[in-house]
C-alpha positions as a printed NumPy array, in Angstrom:
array([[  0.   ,   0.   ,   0.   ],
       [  2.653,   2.274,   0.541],
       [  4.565,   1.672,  -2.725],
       [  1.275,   2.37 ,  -4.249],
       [  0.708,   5.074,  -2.424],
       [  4.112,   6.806,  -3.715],
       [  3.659,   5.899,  -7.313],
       [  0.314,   7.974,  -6.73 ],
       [  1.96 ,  10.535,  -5.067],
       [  5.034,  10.703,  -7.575],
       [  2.213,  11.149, -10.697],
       [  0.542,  13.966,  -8.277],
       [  3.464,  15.991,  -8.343],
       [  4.306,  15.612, -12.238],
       [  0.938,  16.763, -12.359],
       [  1.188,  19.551, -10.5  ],
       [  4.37 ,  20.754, -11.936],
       [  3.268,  20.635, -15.163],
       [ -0.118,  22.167, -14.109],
       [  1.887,  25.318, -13.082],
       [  3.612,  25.437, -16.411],
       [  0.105,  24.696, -18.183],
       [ -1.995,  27.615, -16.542],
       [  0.685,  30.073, -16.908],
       [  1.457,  29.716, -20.421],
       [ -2.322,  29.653, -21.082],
       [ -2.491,  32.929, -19.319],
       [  0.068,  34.54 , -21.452],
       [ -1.41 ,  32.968, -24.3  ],
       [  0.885,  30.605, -25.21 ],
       [ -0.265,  27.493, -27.346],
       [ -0.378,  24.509, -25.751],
       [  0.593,  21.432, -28.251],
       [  0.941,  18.16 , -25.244],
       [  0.535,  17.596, -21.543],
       [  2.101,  14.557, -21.073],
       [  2.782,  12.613, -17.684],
       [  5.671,  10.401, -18.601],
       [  7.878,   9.855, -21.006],
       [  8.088,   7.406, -24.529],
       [  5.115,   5.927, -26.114],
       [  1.491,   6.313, -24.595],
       [ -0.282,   4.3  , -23.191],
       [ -3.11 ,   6.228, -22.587],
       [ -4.359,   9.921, -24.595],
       [ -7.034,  11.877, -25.776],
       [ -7.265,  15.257, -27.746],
       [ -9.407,  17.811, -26.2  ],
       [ -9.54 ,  21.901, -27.067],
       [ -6.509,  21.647, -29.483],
       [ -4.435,  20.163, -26.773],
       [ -3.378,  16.032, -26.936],
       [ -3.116,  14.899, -22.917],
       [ -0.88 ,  11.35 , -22.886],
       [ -0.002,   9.644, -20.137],
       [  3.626,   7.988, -21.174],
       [  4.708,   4.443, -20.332],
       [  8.034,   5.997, -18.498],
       [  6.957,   7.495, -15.57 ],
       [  9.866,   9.57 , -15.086],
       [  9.009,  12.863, -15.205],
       [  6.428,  14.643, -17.777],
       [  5.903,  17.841, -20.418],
       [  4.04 ,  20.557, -21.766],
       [  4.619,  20.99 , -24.972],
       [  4.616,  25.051, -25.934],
       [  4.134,  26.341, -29.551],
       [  7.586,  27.801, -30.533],
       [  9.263,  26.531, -27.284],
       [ 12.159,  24.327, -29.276],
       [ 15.265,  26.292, -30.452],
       [ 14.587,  24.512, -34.318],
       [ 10.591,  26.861, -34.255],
       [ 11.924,  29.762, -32.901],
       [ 10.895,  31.557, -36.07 ],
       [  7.389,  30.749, -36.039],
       [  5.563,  34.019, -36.826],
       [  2.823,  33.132, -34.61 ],
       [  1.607,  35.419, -31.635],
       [  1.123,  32.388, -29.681],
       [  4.355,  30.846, -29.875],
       [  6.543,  30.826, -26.512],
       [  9.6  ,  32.461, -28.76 ],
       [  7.41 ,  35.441, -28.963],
       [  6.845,  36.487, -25.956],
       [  8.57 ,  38.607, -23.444],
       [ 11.364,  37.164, -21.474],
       [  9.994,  38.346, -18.185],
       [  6.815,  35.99 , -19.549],
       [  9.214,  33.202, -20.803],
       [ 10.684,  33.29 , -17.174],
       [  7.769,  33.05 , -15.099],
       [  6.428,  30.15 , -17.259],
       [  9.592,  28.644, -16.398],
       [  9.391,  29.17 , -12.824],
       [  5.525,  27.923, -12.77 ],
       [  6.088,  24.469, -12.668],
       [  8.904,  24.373,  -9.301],
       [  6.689,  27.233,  -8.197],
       [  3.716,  24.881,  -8.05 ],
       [  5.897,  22.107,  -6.636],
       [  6.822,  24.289,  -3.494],
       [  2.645,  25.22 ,  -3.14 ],
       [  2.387,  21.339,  -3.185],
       [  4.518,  20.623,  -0.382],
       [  3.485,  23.333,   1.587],
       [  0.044,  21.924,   1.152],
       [  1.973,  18.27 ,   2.056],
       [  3.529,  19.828,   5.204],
       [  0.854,  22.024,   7.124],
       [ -1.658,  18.553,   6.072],
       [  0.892,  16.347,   7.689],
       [  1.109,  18.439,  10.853],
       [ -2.863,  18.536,  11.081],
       [ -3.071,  15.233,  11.479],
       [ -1.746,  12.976,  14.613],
       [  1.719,  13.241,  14.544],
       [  3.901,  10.306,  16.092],
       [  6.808,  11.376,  17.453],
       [  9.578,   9.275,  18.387],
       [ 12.256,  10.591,  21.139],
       [ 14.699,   9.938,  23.849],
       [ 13.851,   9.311,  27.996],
       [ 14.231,  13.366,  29.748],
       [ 17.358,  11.688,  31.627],
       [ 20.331,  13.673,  31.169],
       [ 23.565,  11.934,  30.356],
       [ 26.236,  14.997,  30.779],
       [ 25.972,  19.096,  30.574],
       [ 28.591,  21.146,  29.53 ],
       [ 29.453,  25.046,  30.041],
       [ 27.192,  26.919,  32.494],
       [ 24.603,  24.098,  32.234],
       [ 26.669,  21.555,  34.154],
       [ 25.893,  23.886,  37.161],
       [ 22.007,  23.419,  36.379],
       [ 22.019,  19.629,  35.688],
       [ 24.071,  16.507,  36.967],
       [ 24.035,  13.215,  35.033],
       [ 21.119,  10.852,  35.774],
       [ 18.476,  14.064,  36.788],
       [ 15.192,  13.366,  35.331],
       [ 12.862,  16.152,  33.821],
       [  9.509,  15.48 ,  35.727],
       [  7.945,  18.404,  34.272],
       [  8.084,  21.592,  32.977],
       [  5.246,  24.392,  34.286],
       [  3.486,  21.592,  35.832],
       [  3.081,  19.79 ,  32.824],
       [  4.172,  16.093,  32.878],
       [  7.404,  15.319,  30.332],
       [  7.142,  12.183,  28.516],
       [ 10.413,  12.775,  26.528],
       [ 13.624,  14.867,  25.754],
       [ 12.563,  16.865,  22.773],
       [  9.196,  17.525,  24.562],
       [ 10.721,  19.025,  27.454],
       [ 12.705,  21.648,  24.718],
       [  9.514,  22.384,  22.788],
       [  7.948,  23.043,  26.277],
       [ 10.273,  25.949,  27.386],
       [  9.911,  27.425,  24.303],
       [  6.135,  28.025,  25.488],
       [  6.447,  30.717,  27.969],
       [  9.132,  33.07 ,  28.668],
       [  9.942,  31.976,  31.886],
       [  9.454,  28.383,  33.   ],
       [  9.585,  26.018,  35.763],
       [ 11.381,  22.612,  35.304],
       [ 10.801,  19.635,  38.12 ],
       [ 13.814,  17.414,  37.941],
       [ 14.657,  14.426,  40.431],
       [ 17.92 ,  14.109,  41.354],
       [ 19.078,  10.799,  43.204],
       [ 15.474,  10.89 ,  44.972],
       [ 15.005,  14.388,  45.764],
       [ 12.832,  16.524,  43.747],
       [ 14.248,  20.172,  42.803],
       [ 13.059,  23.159,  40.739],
       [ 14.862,  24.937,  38.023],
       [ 14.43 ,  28.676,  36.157],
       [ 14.818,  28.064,  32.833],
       [ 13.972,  31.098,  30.346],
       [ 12.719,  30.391,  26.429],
       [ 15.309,  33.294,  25.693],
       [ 18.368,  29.919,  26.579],
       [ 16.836,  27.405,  24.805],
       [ 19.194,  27.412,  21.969],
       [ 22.153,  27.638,  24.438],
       [ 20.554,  24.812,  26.604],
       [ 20.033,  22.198,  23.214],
       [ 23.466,  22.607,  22.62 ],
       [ 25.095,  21.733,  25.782],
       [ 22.63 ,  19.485,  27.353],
       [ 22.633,  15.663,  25.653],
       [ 19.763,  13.404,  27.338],
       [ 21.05 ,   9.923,  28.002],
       [ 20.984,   7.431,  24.356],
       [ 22.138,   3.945,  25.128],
       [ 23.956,   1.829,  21.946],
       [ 20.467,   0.328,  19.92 ],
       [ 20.428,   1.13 ,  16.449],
       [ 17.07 ,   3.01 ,  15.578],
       [ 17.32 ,   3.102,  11.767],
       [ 19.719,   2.096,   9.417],
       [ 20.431,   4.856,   6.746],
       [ 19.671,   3.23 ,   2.989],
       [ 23.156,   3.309,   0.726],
       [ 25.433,   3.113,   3.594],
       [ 28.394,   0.72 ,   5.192],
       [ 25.921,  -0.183,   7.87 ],
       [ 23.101,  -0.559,   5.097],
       [ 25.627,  -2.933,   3.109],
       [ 26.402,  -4.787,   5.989],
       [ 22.039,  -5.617,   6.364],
       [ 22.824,  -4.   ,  10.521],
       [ 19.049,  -3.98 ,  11.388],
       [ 16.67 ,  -1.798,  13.684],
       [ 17.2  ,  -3.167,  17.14 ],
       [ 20.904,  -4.593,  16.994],
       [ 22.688,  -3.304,  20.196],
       [ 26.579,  -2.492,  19.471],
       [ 28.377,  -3.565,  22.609],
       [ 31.952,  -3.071,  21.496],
       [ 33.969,  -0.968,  18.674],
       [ 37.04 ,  -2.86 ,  18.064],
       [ 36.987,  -4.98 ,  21.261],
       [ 36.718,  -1.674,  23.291],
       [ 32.836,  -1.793,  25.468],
       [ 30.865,   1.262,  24.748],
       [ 27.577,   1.946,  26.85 ],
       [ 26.271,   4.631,  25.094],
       [ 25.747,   6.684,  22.015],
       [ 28.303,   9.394,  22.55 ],
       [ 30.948,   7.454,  23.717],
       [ 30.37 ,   5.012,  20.309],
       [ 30.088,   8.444,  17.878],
       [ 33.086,   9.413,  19.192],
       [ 35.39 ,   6.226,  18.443],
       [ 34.053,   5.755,  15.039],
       [ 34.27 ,   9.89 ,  14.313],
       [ 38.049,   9.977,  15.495],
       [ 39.056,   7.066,  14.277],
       [ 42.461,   6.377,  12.311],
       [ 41.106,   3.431,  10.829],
       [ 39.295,   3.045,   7.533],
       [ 37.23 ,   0.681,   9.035],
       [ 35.648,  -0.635,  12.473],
       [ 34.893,  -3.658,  13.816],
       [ 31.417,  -3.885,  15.816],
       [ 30.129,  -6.174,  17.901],
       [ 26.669,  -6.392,  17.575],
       [ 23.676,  -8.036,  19.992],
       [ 21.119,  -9.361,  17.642],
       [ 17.915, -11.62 ,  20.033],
       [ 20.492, -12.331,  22.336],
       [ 23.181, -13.646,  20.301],
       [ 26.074, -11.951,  19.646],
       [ 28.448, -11.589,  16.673],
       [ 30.915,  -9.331,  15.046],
       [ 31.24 ,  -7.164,  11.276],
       [ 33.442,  -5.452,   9.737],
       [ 32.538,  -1.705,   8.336],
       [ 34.102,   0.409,   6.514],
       [ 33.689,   4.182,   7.523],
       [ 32.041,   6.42 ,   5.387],
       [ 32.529,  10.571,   5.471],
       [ 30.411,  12.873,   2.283],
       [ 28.793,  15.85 ,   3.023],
       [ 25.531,  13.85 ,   3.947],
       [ 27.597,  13.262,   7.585],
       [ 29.291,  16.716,   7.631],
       [ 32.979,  15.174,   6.824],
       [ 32.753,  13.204,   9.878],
       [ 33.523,   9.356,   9.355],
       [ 30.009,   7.371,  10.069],
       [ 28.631,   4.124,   9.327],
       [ 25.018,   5.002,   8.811],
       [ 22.953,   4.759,  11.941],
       [ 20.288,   6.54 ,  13.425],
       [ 19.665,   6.514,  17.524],
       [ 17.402,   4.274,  18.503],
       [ 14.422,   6.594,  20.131],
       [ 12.652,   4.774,  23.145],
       [ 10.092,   7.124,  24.053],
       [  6.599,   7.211,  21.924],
       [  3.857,   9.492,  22.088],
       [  1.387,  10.887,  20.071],
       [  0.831,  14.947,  19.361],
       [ -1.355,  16.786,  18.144],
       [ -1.354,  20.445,  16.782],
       [ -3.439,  23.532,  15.955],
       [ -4.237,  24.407,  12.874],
       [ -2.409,  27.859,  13.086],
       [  0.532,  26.09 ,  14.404],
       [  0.537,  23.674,  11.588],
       [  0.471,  26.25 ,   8.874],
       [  3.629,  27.757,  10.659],
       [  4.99 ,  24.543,  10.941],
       [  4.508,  23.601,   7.157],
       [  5.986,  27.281,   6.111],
       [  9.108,  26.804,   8.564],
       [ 10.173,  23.717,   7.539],
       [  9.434,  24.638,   3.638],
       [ 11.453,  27.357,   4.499],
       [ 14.087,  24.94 ,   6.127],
       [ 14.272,  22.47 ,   3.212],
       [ 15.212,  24.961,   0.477],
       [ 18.004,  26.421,   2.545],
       [ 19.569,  23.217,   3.414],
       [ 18.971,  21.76 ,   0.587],
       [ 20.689,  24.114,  -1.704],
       [ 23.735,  25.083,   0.862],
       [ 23.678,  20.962,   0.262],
       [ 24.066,  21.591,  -3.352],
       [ 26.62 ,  24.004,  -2.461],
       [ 29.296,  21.365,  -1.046],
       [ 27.97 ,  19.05 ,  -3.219],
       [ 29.698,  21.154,  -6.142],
       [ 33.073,  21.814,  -4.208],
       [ 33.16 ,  17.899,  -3.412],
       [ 31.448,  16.292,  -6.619],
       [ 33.139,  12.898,  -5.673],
       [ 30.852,  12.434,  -3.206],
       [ 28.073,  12.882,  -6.071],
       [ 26.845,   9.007,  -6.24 ],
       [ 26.64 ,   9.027,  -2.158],
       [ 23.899,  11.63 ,  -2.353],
       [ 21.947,  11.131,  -5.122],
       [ 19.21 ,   8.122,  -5.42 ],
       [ 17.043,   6.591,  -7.894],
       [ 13.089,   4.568,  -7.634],
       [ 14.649,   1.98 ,  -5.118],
       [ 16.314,   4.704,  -2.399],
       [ 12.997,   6.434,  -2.541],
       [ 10.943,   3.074,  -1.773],
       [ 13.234,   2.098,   0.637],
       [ 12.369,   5.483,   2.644],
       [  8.864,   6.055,   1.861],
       [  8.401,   2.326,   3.753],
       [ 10.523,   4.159,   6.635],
       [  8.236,   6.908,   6.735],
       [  5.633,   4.791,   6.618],
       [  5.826,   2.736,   9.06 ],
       [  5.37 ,   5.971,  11.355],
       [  2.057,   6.569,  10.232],
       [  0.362,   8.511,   7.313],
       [  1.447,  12.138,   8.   ],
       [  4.989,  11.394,   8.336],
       [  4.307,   9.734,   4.542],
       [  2.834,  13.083,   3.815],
       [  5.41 ,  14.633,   4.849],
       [  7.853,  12.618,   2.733],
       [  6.013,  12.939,  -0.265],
       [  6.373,  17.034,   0.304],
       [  9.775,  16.585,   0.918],
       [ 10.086,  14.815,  -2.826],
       [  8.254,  17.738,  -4.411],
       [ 10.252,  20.306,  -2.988],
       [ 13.238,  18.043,  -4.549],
       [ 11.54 ,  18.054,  -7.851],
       [ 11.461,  22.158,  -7.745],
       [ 15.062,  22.735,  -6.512],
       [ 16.23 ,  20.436,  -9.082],
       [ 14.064,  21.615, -11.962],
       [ 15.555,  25.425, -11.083],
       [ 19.037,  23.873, -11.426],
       [ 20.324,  26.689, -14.902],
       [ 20.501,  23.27 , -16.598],
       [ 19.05 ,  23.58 , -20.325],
       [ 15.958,  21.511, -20.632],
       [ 15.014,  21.512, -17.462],
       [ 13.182,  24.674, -15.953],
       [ 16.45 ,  26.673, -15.065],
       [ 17.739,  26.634, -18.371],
       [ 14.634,  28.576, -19.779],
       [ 14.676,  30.477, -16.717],
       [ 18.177,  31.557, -17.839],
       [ 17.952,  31.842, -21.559],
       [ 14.942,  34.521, -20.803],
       [ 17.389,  36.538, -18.247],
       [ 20.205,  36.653, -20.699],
       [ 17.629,  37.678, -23.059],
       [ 16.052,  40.181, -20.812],
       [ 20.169,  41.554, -20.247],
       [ 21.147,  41.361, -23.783],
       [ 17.822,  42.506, -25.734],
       [ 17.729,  39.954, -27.804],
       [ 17.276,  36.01 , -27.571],
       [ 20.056,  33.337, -27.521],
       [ 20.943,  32.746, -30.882],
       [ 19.281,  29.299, -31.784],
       [ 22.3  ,  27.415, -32.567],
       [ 23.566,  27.887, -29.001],
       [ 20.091,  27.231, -27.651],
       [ 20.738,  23.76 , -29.271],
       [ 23.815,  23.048, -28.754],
       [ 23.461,  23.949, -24.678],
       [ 20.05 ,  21.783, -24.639],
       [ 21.977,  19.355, -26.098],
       [ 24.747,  19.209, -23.686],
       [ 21.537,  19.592, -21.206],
       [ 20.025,  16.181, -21.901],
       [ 23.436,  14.396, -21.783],
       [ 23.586,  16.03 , -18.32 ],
       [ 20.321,  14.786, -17.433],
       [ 20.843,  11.301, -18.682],
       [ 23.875,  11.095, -16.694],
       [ 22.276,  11.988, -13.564],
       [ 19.529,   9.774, -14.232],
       [ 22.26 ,   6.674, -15.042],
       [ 23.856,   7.358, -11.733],
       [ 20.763,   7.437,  -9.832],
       [ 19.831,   4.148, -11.171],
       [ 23.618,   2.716, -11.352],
       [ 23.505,   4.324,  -7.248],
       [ 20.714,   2.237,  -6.645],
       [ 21.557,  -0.78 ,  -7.954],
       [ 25.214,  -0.577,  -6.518],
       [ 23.647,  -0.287,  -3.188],
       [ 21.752,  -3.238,  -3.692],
       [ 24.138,  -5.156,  -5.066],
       [ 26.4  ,  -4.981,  -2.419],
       [ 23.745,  -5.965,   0.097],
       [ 23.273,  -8.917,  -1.025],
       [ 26.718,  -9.909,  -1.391],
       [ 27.045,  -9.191,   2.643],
       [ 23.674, -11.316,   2.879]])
């Protein structure tokens, strides 16, 4: 069902995306020749007010096909063809179809938060504090509360303070119950110096990584990095992260049984440079929350917000370390693997996913790549600079080089994908 439900999904946002392209151009009067969802032959179209809809048998991606919008028709002498329109026009239409992506996943986000959201998190125990915090909190307090209302877990307790300007936190300390000021104004200060206790379990296993390869599962315990104990997270981060080694030995609790792997280490821009193996803290504490609709529509705008900034600072390092290009991109199998993740944690974390994937689609569709949505976005602001348009030879030339672009990102996703695979079940 929830394969299904991202194929579904997937087609929604082509849709969409070429929706926003669709309306705009008709708005400018631009001619529309196809709408197509998918690419190659059709299996499915109709004709209907001068425009053929198709539904193609590769569904990759989609079209709208604009009179005069190929370099070879530029010279149509036709009102409605896309060559003859302003730039600031040609633009826009350009910028439609992301534009309607980002709409889409704001839609996706603030619907997500509307509905129950499951939240995963850590016990309120503290494990250490550091700077002026280790005067506030000693290892092993508990949060009992915060302005009298009961703490069921770490993050919770943060979210809390941020309610009020000044707040009131219940701890117990070795038996002994204590109070603690704690102002909204040192939240950020407190998150970064406080770390609530994590023990060893491995919560998720990140797809396309050493501990991926190596089939670790949800659950395993790691006891030991090369014959050394550990007892908790921190202390196991910071063995594998400073490591000399290319690789780590881990011995791992699986149902009581015990047994040891090999891994290498792994560092791309996905883990900040730091050497990792792939794992996500396992998250003990489960509750259910609920939120207003006012706070769900700033919710859905923040983290839309949040995802184009990271995403493109991403895209940043991604260009001053290209090598680690086949570590971060991912084809139809990553994206199964992780909408079965998110789904698994009920339907508005899917939702959320699937908003995630459309604000992918419009960051990568605004790359200044020709055939994709930058490059007309960029031909029509050199135009708009030089007063005249791209002479058509370059046009196809660049669109050219465009599509070999495209095709080679597409290979790698897919070669990515398989690689991964591959490799997991030759460590089966």
């Amino acid at each position: 069902m929830t394969l299904l439900l991202t194929i579904l999904a997937f087609g929604l946002m082509i849709f969409v995306h070429e929706l926003g392209h669709f309306l705009m151009a008709k708005a400018w009067g631009v001619g529309i020749e196809q709408f197509s969802i998918g690419f190659g032959k059709p299996i499915a179209q109709f004709t209907s007010h001068n425009v053929q809809w198709r539904i193609g048998w590769i569904p990759l991606g989609g079209y709208v096909k604009m009179k005069g919008e190929n370099p070879d028709e530029q010279n149509i002498d036709d009102e409605n063809a896309l060559s003859r329109k302003p730039w600031w026009q040609k633009a826009i239409i350009g910028f439609s179809g992301p534009f309607a992506n980002i709409v889409l996943t704001l839609i996706l986000f603030i619907w997500s938060f509307m509905m129950p959201v499951y939240i995963e998190d850590q016990l309120p125990v503290v494990y250490k504090a550091e700077g002026k915090w280790a005067q506030v909190f000693a290892p092993g307090d508990s949060i009992i509360s915060v302005n009298g209302k009961n703490i069921r877990g770490y993050s919770e307790f943060l979210q809390e303070l941020l309610s009020n300007p000044e707040n009131t936190v219940l701890l117990s300390r070795n038996g002994n119950k204590q109070t603690v000021l704690i102002s909204s104004s040192e939240v950020d200060s407190l998150a970064k110096s406080l770390y609530p206790y994590a023990d060893t379990r491995i919560g998720e296993v990140v797809p396309k990584t050493p501990a991926y390869h190596s089939k670790l599962e949800s659950g395993d315990r790691i006891v030991a990095i090369d014959s050394l104990p550990v007892s908790n997270w921190y202390e196991m981060r910071e063995i594998i992260v400073n490591s000399e080694k290319d690789e780590v030995l881990l011995t791992i609790e699986r149902n009581g049984q015990r047994f040891n792997k090999v891994l290498p280490l792994e560092s791309s821009i996905n883990t900040g440079g730091n050497k990792a193996i792939g794992i996500i803290q396992y998250q003990p504490v489960k509750y259910e929350r609920r939120y207003k609709p006012l706070e769900a529509i700033q919710l859905g705008a923040d983290n839309t917000v949040n995802f184009i900034v990271l995403n493109y600072q991403a895209l940043g390092k991604l260009v001053q370390k290209p090598q680690d290009l086949t570590k971060s991109v991912g084809g139809p199998v990553m994206i199964a693997s992780m909408s079965q993740s998110f789904g698994k944690k009920g339907f508005g974390s899917l939702l959320f996913f699937f908003g995630s994937i459309s604000l992918m689609l419009a960051i990568m569709n605004l790359l200044p790549i020709p055939v994709l949505d930058g490059g007309l976005i960029l031909f029509a602001i050199i135009e708009g600079i030089i007063r005249k348009p791209v002479p058509q030879q370059v046009q196809s030339i660049l669109q050219t080089i465009g599509l070999f672009i495209l095709i080679f990102l597409m290979v790698l996703a897919f070669y990515s994908d398989i690689a991964s695979e591959v490799l997991r079940f030759m460590n089966r």
